[in-house]
C-alpha positions in Angstrom: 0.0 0.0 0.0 1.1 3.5 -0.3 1.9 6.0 1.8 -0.6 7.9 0.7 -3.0 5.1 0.8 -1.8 4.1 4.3 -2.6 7.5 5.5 -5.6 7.5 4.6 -6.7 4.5 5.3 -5.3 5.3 9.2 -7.6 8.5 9.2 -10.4 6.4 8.1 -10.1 4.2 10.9 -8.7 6.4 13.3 -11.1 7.2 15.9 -12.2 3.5 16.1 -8.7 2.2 16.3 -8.5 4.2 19.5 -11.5 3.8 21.0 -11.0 2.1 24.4 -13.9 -0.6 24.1 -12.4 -1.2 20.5 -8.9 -1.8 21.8 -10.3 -4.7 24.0 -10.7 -7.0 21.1 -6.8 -7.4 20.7 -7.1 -9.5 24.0 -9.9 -11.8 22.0 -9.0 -14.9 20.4 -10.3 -15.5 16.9 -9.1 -17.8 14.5 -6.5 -18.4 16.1 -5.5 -14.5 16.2 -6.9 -11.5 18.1 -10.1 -10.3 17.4 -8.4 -6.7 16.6 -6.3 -8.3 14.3 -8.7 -10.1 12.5 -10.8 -6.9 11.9 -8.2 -4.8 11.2 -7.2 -7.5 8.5 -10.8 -7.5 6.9 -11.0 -3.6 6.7 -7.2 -3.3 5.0 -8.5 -5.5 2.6 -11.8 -3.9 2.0 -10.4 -0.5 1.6 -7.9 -1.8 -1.1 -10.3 -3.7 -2.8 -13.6 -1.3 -2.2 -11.1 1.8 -3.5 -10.0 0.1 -6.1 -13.3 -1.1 -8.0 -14.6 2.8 -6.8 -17.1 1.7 -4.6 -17.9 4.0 -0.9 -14.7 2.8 0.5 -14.8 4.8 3.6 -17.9 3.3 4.7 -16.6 -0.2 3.8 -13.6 -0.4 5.7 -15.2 1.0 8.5 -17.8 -1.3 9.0 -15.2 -4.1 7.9 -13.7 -3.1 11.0 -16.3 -3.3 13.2 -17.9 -6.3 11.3 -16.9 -8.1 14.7 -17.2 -5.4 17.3 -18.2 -7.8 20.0 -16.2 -9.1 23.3 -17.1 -12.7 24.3 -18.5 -11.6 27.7 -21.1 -10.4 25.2 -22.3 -13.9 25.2 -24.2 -16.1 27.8 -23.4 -19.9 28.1 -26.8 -20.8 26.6 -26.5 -18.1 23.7 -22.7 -19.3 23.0 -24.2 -22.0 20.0 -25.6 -19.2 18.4 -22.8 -16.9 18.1 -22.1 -17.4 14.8 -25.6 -16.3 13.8 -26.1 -13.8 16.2 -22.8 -11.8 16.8 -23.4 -9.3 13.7 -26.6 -8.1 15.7 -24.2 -7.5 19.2 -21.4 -5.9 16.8 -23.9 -3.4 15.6 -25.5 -2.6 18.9 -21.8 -2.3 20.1 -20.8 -0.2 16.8 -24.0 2.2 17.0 -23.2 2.7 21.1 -19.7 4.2 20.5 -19.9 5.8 16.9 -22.2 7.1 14.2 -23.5 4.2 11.7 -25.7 4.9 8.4 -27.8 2.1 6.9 -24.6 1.2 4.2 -22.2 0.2 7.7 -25.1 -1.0 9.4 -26.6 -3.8 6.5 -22.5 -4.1 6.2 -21.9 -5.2 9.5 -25.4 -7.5 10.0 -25.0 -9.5 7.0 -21.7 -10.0 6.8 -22.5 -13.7 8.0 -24.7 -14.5 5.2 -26.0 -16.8 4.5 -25.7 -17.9 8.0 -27.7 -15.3 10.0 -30.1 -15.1 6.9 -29.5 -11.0 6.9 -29.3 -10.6 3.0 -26.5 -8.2 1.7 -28.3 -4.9 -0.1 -24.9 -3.1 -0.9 -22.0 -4.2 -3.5 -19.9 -2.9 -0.6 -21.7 -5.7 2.1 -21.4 -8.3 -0.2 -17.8 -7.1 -0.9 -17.4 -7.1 3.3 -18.9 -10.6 3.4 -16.7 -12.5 0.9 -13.6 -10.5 2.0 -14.0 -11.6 5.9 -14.8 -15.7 4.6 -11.1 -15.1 3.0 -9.5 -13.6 5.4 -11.4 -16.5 8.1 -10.3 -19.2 5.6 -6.5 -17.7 5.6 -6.6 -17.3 9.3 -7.7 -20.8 10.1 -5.3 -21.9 7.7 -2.1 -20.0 8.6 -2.6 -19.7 12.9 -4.8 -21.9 14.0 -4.5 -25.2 12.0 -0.6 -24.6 12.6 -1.7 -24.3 15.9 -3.4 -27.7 16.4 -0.6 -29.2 14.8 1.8 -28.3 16.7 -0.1 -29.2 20.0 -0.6 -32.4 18.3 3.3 -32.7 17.7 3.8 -31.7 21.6 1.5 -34.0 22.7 3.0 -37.5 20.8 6.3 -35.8 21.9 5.5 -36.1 25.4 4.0 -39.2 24.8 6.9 -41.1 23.6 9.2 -39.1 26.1 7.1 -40.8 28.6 7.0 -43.9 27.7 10.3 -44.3 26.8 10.8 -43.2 30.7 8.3 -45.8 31.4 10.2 -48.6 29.6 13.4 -48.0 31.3 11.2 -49.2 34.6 9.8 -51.8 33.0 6.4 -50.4 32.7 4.6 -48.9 29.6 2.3 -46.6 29.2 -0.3 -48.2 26.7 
């Protein structure tokens, strides 16, 4: 990205980036990342993409960024199934509570989990939001947390055969 891009795509974002209640999502895991860092991945993308094909890019990348405005406290044990369907409605309660959404960031933020919520895209720019955050998920899952399973995986059969290797020099075995 340029500098001149960069910059602007800092101002864009600027007063949500420090917002206080925003800030907390770089201590939530998702997809084996933050939170933060997921959104701020989405909305990077959406503002190249969105600017390029001359869409509202500034509306775009700021609802990419708070497509997932929502801390897991959020959530209720019983409600936890659901989350997938229903966080897009607690990210735009929590969006429109700290700063000022139009209808554009508002259908952009509840419907970027179609089809699974059933909320139905109305914008190029939402459906733009939508397939860049299933790409980005897709890439995240990918790169951090299947790399992360793996390698707990590897720990685990390492410890394993540590153990019973211990366990054979006693004469014992572990399975």
């Amino acid at each position: 990205m340029s500098k001149k891009n960069k910059d602007e795509f800092l101002k864009i974002i600027n007063d949500i980036e420090n917002n206080n209640k925003f800030k907390e999502l770089d201590n939530e895991l998702h997809h084996g990342i933050t939170r933060y860092g997921h959104s701020y991945r989405v909305a990077k993308a959406t503002y190249k993409l969105s600017k390029t094909l001359k869409m509202n890019y500034i509306d775009a990348t700021r609802a990419a960024l708070l497509h997932d405005f929502y801390l897991d406290s959020d959530f209720s044990i019983e409600k936890s199934t659901k989350i997938l369907s229903i966080h897009p409605n607690v990210a735009l309660i929590n969006a429109k509570k700290y700063f000022e959404i139009n209808d554009m960031q508002a259908n952009i933020i509840k419907s970027h989990m179609f089809p699974l919520n059933g909320v139905r895209p109305k914008y190029k720019e939402s459906w733009l939001v939508s397939l860049i955050d299933k790409s980005v998920a897709v890439y995240e899952l990918y790169r951090f947390k299947f790399k992360m399973i793996i390698n707990i995986w590897a720990i685990f059969l390492f410890n394993v055969i540590t153990l019973n290797k211990k366990l054979n020099k006693n004469n014992k075995k572990l399975f």
